[in-house]
C-alpha positions in Angstrom: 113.6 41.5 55.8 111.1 38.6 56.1 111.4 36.7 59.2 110.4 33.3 58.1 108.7 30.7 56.2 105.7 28.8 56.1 105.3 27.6 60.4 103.1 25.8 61.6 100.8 26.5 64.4 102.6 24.6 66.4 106.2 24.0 64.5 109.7 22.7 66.1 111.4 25.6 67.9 114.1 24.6 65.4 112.0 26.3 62.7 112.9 29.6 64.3 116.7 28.9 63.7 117.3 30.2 60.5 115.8 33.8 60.9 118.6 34.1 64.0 121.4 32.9 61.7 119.9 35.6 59.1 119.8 38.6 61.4 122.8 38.0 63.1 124.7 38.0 59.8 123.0 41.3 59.0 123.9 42.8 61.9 127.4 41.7 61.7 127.8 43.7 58.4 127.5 46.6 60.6 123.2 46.9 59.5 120.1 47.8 61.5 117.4 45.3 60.5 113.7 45.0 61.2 112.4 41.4 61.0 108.7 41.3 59.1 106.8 38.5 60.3 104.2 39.2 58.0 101.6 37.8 59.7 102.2 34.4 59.0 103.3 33.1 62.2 101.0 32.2 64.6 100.8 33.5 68.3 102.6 29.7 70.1 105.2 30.7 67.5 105.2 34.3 66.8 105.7 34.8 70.9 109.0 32.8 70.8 110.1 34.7 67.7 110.2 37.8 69.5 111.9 37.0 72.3 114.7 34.6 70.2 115.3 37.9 68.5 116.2 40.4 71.3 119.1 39.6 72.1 120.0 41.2 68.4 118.0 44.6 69.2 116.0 44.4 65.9 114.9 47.9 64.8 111.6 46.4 64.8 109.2 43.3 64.4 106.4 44.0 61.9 102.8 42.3 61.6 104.1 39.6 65.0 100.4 38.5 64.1 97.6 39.6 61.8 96.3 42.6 62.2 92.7 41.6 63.9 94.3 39.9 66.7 94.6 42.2 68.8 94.6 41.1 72.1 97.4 39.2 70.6 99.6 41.9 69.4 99.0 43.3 72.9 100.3 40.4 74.9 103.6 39.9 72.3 104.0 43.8 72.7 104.0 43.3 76.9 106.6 40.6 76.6 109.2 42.4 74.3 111.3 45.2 75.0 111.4 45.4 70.7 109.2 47.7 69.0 105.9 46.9 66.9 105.6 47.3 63.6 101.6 47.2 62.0 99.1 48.4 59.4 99.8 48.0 56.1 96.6 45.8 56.3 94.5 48.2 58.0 92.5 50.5 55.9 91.2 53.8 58.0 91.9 55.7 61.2 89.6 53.6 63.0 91.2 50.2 62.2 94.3 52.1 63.8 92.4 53.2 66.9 92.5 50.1 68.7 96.0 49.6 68.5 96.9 53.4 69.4 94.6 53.3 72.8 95.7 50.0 74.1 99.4 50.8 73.2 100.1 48.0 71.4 102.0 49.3 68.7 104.9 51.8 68.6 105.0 52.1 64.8 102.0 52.6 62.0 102.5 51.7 58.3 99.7 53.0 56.7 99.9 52.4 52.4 98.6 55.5 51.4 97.1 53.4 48.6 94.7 51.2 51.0 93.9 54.1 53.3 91.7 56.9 50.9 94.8 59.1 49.8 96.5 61.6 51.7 94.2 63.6 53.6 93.0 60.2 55.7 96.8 59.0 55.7 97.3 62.5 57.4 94.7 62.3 59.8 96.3 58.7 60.8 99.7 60.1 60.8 98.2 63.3 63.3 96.5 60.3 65.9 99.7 58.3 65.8 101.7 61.4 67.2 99.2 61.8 70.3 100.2 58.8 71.1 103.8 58.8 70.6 103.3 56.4 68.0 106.1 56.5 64.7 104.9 57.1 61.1 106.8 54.4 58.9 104.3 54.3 55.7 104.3 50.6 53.8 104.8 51.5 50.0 106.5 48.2 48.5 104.5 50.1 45.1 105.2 52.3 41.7 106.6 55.9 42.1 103.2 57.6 42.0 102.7 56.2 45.1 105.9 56.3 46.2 106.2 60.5 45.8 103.3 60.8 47.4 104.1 59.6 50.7 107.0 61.4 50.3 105.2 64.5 50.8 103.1 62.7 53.3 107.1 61.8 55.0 107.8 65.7 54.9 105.1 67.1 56.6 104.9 65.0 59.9 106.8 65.3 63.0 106.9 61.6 63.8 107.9 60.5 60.7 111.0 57.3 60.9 111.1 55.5 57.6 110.1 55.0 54.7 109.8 51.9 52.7 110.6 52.2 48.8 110.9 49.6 46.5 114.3 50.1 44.3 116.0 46.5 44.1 113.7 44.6 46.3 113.7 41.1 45.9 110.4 40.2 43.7 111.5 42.9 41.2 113.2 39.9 39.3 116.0 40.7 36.8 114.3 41.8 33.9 111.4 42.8 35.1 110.3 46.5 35.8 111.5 48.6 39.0 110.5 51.3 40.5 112.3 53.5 38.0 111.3 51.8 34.9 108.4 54.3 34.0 109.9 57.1 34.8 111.9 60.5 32.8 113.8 61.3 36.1 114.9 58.2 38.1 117.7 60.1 40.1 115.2 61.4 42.3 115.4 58.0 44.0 119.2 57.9 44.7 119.9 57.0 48.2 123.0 59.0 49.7 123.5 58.0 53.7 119.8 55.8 54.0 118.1 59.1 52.4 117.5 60.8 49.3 116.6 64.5 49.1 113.3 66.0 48.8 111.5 66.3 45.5 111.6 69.9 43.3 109.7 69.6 40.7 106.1 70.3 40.0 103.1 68.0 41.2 104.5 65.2 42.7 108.1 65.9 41.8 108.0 62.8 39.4 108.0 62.2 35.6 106.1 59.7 34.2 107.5 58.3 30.9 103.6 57.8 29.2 104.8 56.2 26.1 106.5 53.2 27.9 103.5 53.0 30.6 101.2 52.6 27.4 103.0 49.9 25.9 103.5 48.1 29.2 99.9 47.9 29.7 98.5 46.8 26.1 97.9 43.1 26.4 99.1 42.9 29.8 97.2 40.1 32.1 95.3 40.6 35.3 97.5 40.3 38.7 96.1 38.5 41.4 97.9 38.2 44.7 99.3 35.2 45.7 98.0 32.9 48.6 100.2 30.5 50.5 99.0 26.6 51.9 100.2 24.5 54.2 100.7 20.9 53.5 96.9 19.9 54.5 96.2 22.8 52.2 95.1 25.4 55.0 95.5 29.0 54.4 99.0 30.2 55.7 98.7 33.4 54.6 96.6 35.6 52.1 
């Protein structure tokens, strides 16, 4: 779940309020939760965050800063006993590097998407193991994507988790999901927190063309959303 808001730089502590209340209800539904911070709050902030949220053993905290602070990340990651979560913003093995030798992360979620496919999403999947490191790949995408890190998922020995997009929250009612485009959405069903391994050929997906073609004729450009404070500095990109 997203941890917060726009903060501020500096913000009230009280800003910080409402992801406790949030965590602590999931939790008391009997649910693990990580807590994604997105990289939109600062270190004076992000540092209290972490520590606010311990007491709840999070399953994780994801992106406690943007990815090129990472003298940042370290410091958070030496004053919480809760794991970090990072890289869906990183875009090769050696943007991962870093992070891996000064053991500032205990999670990697590469998008096999930003990364160069699966042979380099393998590669950063094989260094993450030498260093005890989790695989939890970022794919909030289509099910192209989406099969194939599930044959990325199968294959490594430190795979955790893996994000998939049925139901999240910006596929608004009426709007497409995950199994929209496709002849054999079952593949997705979720049984326990898992679903089963594809059987199929190639991917283990269908692609229904027709309805692809028609969603894509006169369809505009999407560009990605940037968020401003109120002096109009960039929160986040």
């Amino acid at each position: 779940m997203n941890g917060t808001a726009d903060v501020g730089w500096l913000d009230s502590p009280t800003a910080l309020d409402t992801c406790l209340e949030r965590v602590q209800t999931v939790r008391k539904l009997g649910l693990d939760v990580g807590i994604d911070f997105h990289g939109r709050v600062h270190k004076p902030m992000a540092r209290q965050l972490a520590r606010l949220l311990e007491s709840e053993r999070p399953l994780f905290i994801e992106e406690p800063l943007l990815s090129e602070h990472i003298s940042g990340i370290k410091q958070i990651s030496e004053m919480t006993i809760t794991p970090i979560a990072l890289g869906e913003r990183l875009h090769s093995r050696w943007d991962f590097k870093p992070f891996l030798e000064s053991a500032a992360v205990d999670i990697i979620q590469p998008d096999i998407c930003h990364v160069g496919g699966i042979s380099e999403i393998l590669r950063i999947a094989n260094m993450a193991e030498a260093y005890d490191v989790a695989l939890a790949p970022h794919c909030p995408l289509g099910p192209i994507a989406l099969a194939a890190n599930i044959q990325v998922d199968a294959i490594c020995a430190n795979f955790a988790i893996q994000e998939m997009s049925v139901g999240i929250h910006y596929n608004v009612e009426g709007a497409a999901d995950i199994t929209s485009y496709m002849k054999n959405p079952e593949v997705w069903n979720v049984t326990d927190g898992m679903i089963n391994l594809m059987s199929g050929p190639g991917l283990g997906i269908e692609i229904d063309e027709e309805q692809v073609r028609a969603a894509a004729k006169d369809c505009p450009a999407w560009r990605s959303v940037a968020f401003y404070g109120p002096d109009n500095e960039v929160r986040e990109w």
